[in-house]
Each structure stands twice: as structure tokens, then as C-alpha cells.
C-alpha positions as MATLAB code, in Angstrom:
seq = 'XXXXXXXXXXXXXXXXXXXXXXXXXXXXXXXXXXXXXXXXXXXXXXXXXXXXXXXXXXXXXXXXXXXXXXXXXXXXXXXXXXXXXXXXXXXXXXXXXXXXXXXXXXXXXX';
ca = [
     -15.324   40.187  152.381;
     -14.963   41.149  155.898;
     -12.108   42.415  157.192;
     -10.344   41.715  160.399;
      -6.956   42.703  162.526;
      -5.283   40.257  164.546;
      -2.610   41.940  167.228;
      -0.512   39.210  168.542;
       2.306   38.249  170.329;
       5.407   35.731  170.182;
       7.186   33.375  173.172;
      10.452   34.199  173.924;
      11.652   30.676  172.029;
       9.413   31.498  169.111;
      11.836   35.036  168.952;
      15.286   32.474  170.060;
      13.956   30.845  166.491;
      13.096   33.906  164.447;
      16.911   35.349  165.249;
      17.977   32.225  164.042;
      16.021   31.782  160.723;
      13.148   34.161  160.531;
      11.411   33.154  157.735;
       8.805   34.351  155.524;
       6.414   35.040  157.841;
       3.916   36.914  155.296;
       4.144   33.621  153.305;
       3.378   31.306  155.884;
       0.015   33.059  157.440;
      -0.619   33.708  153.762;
      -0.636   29.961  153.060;
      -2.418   28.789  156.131;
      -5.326   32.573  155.072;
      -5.649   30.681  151.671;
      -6.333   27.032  152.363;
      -9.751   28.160  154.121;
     -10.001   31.155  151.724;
      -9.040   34.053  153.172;
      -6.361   36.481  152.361;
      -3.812   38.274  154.208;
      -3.676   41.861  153.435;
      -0.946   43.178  155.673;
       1.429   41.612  158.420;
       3.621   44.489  160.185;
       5.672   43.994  163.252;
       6.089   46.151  166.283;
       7.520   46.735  169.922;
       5.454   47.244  172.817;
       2.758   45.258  174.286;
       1.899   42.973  171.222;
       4.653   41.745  168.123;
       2.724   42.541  165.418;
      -0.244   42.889  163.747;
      -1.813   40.952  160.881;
      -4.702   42.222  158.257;
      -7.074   39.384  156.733;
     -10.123   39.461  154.757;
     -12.338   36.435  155.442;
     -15.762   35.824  154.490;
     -16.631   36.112  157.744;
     -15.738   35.727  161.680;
     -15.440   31.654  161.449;
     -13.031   31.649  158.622;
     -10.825   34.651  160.267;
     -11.060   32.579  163.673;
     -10.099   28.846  161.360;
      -6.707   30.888  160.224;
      -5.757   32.528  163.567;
      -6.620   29.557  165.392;
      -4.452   27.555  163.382;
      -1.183   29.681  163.835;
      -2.361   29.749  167.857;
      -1.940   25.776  167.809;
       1.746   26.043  167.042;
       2.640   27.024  169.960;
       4.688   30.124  168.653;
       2.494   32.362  170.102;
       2.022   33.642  173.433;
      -1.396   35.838  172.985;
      -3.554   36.676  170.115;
      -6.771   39.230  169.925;
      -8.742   39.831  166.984;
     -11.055   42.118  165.608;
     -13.489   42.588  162.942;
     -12.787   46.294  161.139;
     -15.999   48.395  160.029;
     -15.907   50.945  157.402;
     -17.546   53.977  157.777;
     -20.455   52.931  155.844;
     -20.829   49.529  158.314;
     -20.596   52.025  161.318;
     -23.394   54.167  160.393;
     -25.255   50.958  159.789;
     -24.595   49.504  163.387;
     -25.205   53.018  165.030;
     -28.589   53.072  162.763;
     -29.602   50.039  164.242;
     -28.241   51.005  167.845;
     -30.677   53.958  167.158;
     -33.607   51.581  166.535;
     -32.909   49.108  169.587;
     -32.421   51.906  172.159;
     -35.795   52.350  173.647;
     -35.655   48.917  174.193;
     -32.789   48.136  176.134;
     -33.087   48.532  179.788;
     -29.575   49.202  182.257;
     -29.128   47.222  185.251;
     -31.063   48.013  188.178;
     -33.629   49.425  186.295;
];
């Protein structure tokens, strides 16, 4: 399974509600990851210019999108930006083939 990162961040009422009753958060995005088949892997907090960060494997880009997409429609959030994560052996692949298409790619202006 793939594996993407999801930095996002919270409206102010979403934190009014959180010091109120914060919740299982892990469990929620967990629940929502599940019902299309992903899986959460990690969900960590932070201060700064996101709230947190949250680590799913998906099968792939349209199932990651489904879950994060879903938690964007409740209105909790303020921003969201996701990424797919490569290993080391995907990297070498996409430089490999960065390698191959090279010669054919042509900058602007040129």
C-alpha cells in the first residue's frame, strides 16, 4: 500500500471544541481510514504553521483523497495538504525514469 502524510490545520471553534471534549481523534480518522480501506498509521499534533500531521496507507491517491476529503467536509478544518511518501527504493525508480525522459523534455523558450 501506498503511503501518504496529510499536514493539516484546525478553526479556531474546532480548538473552542477540542478544549472542551477532545476526543479520540486517532479513533475517529481511524474509523472514517477504514470504511474505504485504508489505515491510519500515525496522527501527531504540533504548533506552528499546521496542527498536526496524520500518516495513512491507502491503496492509492483516490482512497487517501476519499478519507481526507471526508474529515475536510466537517468543517473542523481550516487547511489540509497531502502527500504521497516514496521509499528509497520508489525514489530511485522515479529518478530512473526522470533519467530516461530527460532528453525529451524541452524548457520554456526553447
Amino acid at each position: 500500500m501506498a503511503k501518504f502524510v496529510t499536514f493539516f490545520s484546525y478553526t479556531g471553534q474546532t480548538w473552542d471544541r477540542m478544549i472542551g471534549s477532545p476526543g479520540d481523534r486517532t479513533a475517529a480518522i481511524s474509523a472514517t481510514a477504514e470504511a474505504v480501506g485504508a489505515s491510519v498509521e500515525s496522527l501527531h499534533f504540533m504548533l506552528g504553521a499546521h496542527d498536526g500531521m496524520v500518516v495513512l496507507s491507502a491503496p492509492d491517491s483516490r482512497t487517501a483523497a476519499a478519507v481526507i476529503t471526508t474529515a475536510m467536509g466537517s468543517g473542523a478544518f481550516r487547511a489540509a495538504e497531502t502527500h504521497e511518501l516514496f521509499t528509497e527504493e520508489d525514489l530511485a525508480d522515479v529518478l530512473g525514469k526522470a533519467s530516461d525522459a530527460r532528453s525529451a523534455y524541452r524548457p520554456p523558450g526553447s
